[in-house]
Phi, psi and omega in degrees: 000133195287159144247119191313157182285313183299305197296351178236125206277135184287134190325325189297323179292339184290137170250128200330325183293315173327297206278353170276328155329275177303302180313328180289294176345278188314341188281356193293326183298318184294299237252346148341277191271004188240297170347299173297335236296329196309296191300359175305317199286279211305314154333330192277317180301303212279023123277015162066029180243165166281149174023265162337256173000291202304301191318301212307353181267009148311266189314316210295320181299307184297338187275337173286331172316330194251342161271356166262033168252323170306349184246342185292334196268329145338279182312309174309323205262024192237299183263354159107187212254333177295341187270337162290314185280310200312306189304314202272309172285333174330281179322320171270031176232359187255327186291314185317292195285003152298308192278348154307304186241026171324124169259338148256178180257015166261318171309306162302331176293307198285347141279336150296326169292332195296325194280328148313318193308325200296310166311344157289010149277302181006299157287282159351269208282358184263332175262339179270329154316305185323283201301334189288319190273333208221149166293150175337302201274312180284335189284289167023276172294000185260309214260025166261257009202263166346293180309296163351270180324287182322320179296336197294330183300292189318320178261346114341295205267328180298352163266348156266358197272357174281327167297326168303304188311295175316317202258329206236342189091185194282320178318322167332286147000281198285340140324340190253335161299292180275007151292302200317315193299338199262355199269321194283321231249348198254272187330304159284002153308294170262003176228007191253121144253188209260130194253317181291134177293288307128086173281171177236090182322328200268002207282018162244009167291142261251295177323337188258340186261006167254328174306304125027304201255328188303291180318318164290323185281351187291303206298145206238015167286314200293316198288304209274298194295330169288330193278316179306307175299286224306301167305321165290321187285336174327302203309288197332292210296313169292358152269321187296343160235030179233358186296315172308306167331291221274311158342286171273335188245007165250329209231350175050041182248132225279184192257359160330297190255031165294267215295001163260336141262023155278311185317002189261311158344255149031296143324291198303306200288341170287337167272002156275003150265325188281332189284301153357309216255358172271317184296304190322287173328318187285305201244013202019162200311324215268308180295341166296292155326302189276218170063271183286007170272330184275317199284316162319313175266318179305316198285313190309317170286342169285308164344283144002277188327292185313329217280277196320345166269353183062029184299137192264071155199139197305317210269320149345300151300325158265324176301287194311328153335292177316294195261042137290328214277336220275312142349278177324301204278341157257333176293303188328297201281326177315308186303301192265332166301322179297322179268303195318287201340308179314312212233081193249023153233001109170137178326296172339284203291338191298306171319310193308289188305258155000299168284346158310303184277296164357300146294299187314320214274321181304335185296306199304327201275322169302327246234319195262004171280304173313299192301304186282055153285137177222005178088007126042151129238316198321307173330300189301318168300326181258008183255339131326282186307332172310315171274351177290296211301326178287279217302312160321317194298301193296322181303305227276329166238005169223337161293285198306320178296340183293321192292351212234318155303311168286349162248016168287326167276348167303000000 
């Protein structure tokens, strides 16, 4: 499907307030799972359980994240994009405060999945506005734009969510979780407008959304590019849940000041979105994407290395993090302008799809840091380098030939 000059806005046209919107939105997933992370070891006491259970309200989240982006993008691109997401934080400020008064750790899994499908419009529907406005190459630049804002939760919240856990408990959290939603659900009320042009009645029939994913997964742009991203966020995502663990109960570092190392992760990827989004325009998405592919598996093997060697210092663990995320903040936004890009009539499903295999894969990935806990740094470190080495794999045999094919046919 051609795209109109009207329907699609030349970068220069973006306005900052758009992109500061969408960058909080897109932020529900981050300020979800990194708020608690301090607070797991005290979930695991104060229900009297091991590790495994605490992480699991981790992984269940991240897995309701990735199937309720398979049905939100669907739904957007039927019913537009403001009315999901507005239905979609409801649901996550009404499961929050639920997950508030959790009385068991089977109530809490179970209610962290309900409070994803809700979070998932964020993700979802904030990338499929990008494709309704901006062409690959300009969306590029929007959603590193986008990320910048979005890294500010992620480097914000394990610090304040430790001062909550000290002065107030882990509950606290999820009090802070359903002001947003309900905060967020006000905010597309009154500053968001409706971006899809041409919704599609039929885009939620069951038969038109497997053909849909049949096509996307065929496309070997869409595919190279979703694996690439989907693996560098792997990397990220095996530190964000094995890091309390490994942080506080190997390196003793107390959960006041959990959140300031965290914050180096955190740093490296806002200067791999910025350095994005200053780049992009000069070298385009495909040279950028590589660039951060290379640098996610060499820093994922140095990682490796440190784990396996156990060196007892907290920066032994966390520094190579730091110039992984740096990667991460160049693959990520290339990876989602890159898989969207085939298909911009529709964006939803395209999104949809794309954050699916992303979450999931990060949940199974989140799922084995936790099962291979040894008391450690090692698991976590070498399940990192693992995922540097997939995201190179994938740009390198499968992305990249596409991006090459495609301007060969241009």
């Amino acid at each position: 499907m051609a795209e109109s000059g009207s329907a699609v806005r030349a970068l220069g046209d973006a306005p900052l307030k758009l992109i500061i919107i969408l960058g909080i939105l897109s932020a529900t997933g981050p300020l979800s799972t990194d708020m608690y992370l301090s607070s797991l070891p005290y979930i695991a006491e104060e229900f009297n359980v091991d590790v495994s259970p605490s992480q699991l309200t981790l992984s269940v989240f991240l897995l309701g994240f990735a199937i309720g982006q398979l049905f939100v993008g669907p739904i957007a691109d039927r019913v537009g994009r403001r009315p999901t997401l507005i239905i979609g934080f409801l649901v996550y400020a009404l499961a929050s405060i639920a997950c508030y008064v959790a009385p068991t750790i089977e109530a809490l899994i179970g209610l962290r999945f309900t409070q994803a499908l809700g979070a998932s419009v964020g993700a979802a529907i904030t990338r499929a506005i990008v494709r309704d406005l901006f062409r690959p190459e300009q969306g590029a630049r929007v959603f590193s734009n986008m990320a910048t804002i979005m890294a500010v939760v992620p480097a914000a919240a394990p610090i304040l969510g430790g001062f909550l856990n000290h002065a107030f408990g882990w509950r606290a959290n999820f009090a802070v979780m359903t002001l947003f939603g309900v905060a967020a659900s006000l905010v597309v009320i009154v500053s968001l407008k409706e971006s899809l042009r041409t919704p599609d009645p039929l885009a939620t029939r069951p038969l038109r959304i497997l053909i849909n994913f049949k096509e996307m997964l065929r496309h070997p742009q869409f595919l190279g590019c979703t694996l690439a991203g989907a693996s560098a966020f792997c990397g990220l995502f095996a530190f964000i849940s094995g890091s309390s663990f490994v942080l506080q109960g190997v390196f003793g570092v107390p959960d006041t000041k959990f959140g300031f190392y965290f914050a180096a992760p955190v740093t490296g990827y806002i200067i791999g979105t910025q350095m994005a989004a200053r780049l992009v325009g000069r070298h385009g998405h495909a040279t950028i994407m590589a660039a951060g592919a290379c640098v996610v598996a060499t820093a994922g093997l140095l990682a490796a290395a440190l784990a396996l060697a156990q060196i007892p210092h907290v920066a032994a663990a966390v520094a190579p993090v730091a110039l992984f995320t740096v990667g991460v903040g160049l693959v990520l936004p290339q990876a989602m302008a890159g898989a969207l890009g085939p298909f911009p009539d529709r964006a939803g499903t395209a999104s949809s799809l794309f954050g699916f295999l992303q979450m999931s894969l990060g949940a199974l990935v989140g799922a084995a840091v936790g099962f291979f806990d040894d008391g450690t740094q090692t698991p976590m470190g070498v399940i990192i380098g693992m995922t540097g080495l997939a995201s190179l794999s994938a740009y390198w045999f499968l992305a990249r030939p596409a991006f090459r094919k495609s301007v060969e046919i241009e």
